[in-house]
Backbone atoms as SQL, in Angstrom:
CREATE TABLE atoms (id INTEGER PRIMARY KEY, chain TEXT, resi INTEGER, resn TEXT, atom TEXT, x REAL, y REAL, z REAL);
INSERT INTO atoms VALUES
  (1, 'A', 1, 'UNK', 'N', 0.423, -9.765, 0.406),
  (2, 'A', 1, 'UNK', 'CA', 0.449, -8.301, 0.319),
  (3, 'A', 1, 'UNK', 'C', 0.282, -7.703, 1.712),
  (4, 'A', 2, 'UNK', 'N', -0.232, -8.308, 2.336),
  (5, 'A', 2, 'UNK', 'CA', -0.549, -7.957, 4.050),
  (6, 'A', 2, 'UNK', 'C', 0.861, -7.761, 4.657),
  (7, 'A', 3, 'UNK', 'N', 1.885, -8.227, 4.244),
  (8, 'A', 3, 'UNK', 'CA', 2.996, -8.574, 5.013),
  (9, 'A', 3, 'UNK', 'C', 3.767, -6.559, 4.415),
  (10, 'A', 4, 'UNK', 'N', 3.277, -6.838, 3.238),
  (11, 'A', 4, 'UNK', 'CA', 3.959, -5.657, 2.827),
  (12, 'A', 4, 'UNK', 'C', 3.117, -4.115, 3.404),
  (13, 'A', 5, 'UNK', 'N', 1.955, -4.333, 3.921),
  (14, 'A', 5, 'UNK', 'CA', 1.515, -3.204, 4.151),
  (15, 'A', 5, 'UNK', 'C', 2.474, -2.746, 5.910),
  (16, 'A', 6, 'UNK', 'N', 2.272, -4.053, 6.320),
  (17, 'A', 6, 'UNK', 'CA', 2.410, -4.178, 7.678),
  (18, 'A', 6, 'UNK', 'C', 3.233, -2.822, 8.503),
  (19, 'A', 7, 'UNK', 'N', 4.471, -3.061, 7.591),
  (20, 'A', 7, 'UNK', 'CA', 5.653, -1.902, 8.190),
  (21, 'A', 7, 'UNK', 'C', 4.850, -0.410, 7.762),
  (22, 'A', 8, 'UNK', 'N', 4.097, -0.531, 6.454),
  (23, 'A', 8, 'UNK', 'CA', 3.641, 1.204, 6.396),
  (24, 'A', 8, 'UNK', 'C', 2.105, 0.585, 7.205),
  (25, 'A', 9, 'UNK', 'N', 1.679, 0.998, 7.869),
  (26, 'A', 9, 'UNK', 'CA', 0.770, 1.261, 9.063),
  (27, 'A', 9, 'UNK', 'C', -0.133, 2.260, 8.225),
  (28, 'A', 10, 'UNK', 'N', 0.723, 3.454, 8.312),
  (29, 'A', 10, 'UNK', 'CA', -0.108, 4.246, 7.924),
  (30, 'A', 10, 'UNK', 'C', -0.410, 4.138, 6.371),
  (31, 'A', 11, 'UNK', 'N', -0.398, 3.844, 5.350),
  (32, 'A', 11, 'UNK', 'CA', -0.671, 3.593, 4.160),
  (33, 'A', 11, 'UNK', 'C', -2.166, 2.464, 4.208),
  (34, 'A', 12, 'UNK', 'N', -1.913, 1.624, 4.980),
  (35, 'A', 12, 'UNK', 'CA', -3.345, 0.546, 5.314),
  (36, 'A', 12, 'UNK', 'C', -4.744, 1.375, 4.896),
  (37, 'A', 13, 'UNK', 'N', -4.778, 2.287, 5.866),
  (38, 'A', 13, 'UNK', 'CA', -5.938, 3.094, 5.930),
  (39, 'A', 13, 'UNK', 'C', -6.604, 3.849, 5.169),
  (40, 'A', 14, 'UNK', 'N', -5.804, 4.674, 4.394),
  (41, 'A', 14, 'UNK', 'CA', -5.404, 5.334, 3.492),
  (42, 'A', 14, 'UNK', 'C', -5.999, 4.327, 1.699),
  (43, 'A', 15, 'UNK', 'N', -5.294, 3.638, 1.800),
  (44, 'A', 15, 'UNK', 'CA', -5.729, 2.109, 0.728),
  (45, 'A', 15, 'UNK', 'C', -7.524, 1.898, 1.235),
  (46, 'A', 16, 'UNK', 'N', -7.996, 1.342, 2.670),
  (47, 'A', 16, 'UNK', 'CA', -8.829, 1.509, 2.548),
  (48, 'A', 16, 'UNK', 'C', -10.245, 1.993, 2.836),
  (49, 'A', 17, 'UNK', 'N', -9.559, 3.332, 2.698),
  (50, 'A', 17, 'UNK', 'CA', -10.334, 4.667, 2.675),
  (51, 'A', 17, 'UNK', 'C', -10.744, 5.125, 1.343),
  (52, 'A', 18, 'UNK', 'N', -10.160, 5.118, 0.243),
  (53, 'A', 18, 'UNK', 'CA', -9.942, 5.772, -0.858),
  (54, 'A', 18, 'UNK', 'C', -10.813, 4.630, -1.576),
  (55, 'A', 19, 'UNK', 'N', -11.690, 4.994, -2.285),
  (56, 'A', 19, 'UNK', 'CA', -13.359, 3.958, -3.099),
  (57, 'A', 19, 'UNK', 'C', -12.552, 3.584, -4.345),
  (58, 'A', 20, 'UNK', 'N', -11.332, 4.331, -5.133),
  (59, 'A', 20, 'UNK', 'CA', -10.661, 3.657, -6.633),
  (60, 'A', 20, 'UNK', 'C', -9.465, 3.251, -6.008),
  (61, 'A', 21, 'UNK', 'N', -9.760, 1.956, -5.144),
  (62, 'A', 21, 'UNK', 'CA', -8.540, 0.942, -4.273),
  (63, 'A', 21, 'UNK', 'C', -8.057, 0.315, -5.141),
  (64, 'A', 22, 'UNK', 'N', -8.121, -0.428, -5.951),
  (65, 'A', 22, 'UNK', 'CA', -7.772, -0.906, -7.355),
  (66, 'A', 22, 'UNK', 'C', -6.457, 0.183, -7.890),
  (67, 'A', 23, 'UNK', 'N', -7.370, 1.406, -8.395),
  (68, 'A', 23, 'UNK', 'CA', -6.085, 2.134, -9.095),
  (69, 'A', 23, 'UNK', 'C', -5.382, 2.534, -7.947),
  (70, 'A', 24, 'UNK', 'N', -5.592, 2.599, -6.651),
  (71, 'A', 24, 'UNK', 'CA', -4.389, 3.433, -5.748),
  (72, 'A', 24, 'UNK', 'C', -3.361, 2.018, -5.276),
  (73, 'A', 25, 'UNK', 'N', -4.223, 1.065, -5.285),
  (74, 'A', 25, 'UNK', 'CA', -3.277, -0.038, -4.931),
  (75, 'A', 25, 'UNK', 'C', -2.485, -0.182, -5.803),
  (76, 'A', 26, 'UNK', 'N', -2.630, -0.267, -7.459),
  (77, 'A', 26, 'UNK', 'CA', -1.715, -0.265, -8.395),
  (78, 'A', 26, 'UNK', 'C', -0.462, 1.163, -8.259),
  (79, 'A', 27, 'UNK', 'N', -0.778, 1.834, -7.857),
  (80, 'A', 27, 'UNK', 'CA', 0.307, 2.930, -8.059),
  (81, 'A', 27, 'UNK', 'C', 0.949, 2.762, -6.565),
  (82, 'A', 28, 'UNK', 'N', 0.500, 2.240, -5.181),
  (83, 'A', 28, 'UNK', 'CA', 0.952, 2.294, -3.958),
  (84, 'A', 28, 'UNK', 'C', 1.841, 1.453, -4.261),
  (85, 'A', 29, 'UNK', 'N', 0.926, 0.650, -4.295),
  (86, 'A', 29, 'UNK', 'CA', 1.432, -1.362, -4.639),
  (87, 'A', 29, 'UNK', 'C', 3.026, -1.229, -4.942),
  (88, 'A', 30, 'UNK', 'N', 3.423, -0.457, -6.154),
  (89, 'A', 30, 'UNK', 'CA', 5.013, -0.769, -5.973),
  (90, 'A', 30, 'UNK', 'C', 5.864, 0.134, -5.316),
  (91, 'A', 31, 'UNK', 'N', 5.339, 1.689, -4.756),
  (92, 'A', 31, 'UNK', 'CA', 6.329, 1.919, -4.224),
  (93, 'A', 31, 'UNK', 'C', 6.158, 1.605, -2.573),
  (94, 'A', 32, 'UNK', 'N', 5.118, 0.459, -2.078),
  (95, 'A', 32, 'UNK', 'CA', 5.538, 0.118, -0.823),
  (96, 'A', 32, 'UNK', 'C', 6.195, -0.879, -1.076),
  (97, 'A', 33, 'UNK', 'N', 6.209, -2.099, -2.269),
  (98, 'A', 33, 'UNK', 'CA', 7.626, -2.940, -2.276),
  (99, 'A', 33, 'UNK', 'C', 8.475, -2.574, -2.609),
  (100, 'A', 34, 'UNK', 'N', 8.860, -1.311, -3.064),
  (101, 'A', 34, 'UNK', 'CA', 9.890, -1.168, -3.266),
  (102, 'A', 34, 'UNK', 'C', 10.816, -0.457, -1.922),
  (103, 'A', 35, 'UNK', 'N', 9.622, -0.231, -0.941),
  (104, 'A', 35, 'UNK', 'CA', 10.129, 0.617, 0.494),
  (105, 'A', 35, 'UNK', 'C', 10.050, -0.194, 0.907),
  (106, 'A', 36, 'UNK', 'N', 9.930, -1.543, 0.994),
  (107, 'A', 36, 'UNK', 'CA', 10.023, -2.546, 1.942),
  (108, 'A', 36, 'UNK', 'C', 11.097, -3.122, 1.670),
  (109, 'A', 37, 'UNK', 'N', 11.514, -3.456, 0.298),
  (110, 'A', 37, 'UNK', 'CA', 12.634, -3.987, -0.371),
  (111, 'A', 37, 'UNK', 'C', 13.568, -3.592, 0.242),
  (112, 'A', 38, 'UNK', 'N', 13.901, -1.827, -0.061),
  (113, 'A', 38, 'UNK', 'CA', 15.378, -1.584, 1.083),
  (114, 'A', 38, 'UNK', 'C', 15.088, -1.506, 2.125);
């Protein structure tokens, strides 16, 4: 999952900043693979 944060930089922080990382990772979680995908 590290590989996928990598290109959003700014999303890292953000993930872990926010204390319900769990639910934000679940809702981030696919649309940064899916922004990494294309």
């Amino acid at each position: 999952m590290a590989n996928l944060l990598q290109p959003n930089a700014p999303l890292a922080p953000v993930l872990a900043v926010s204390p319900p990382r769990r639910r934000a990772a679940r809702i981030i979680a696919p649309a940064v693979t899916g922004t990494a995908t294309r």
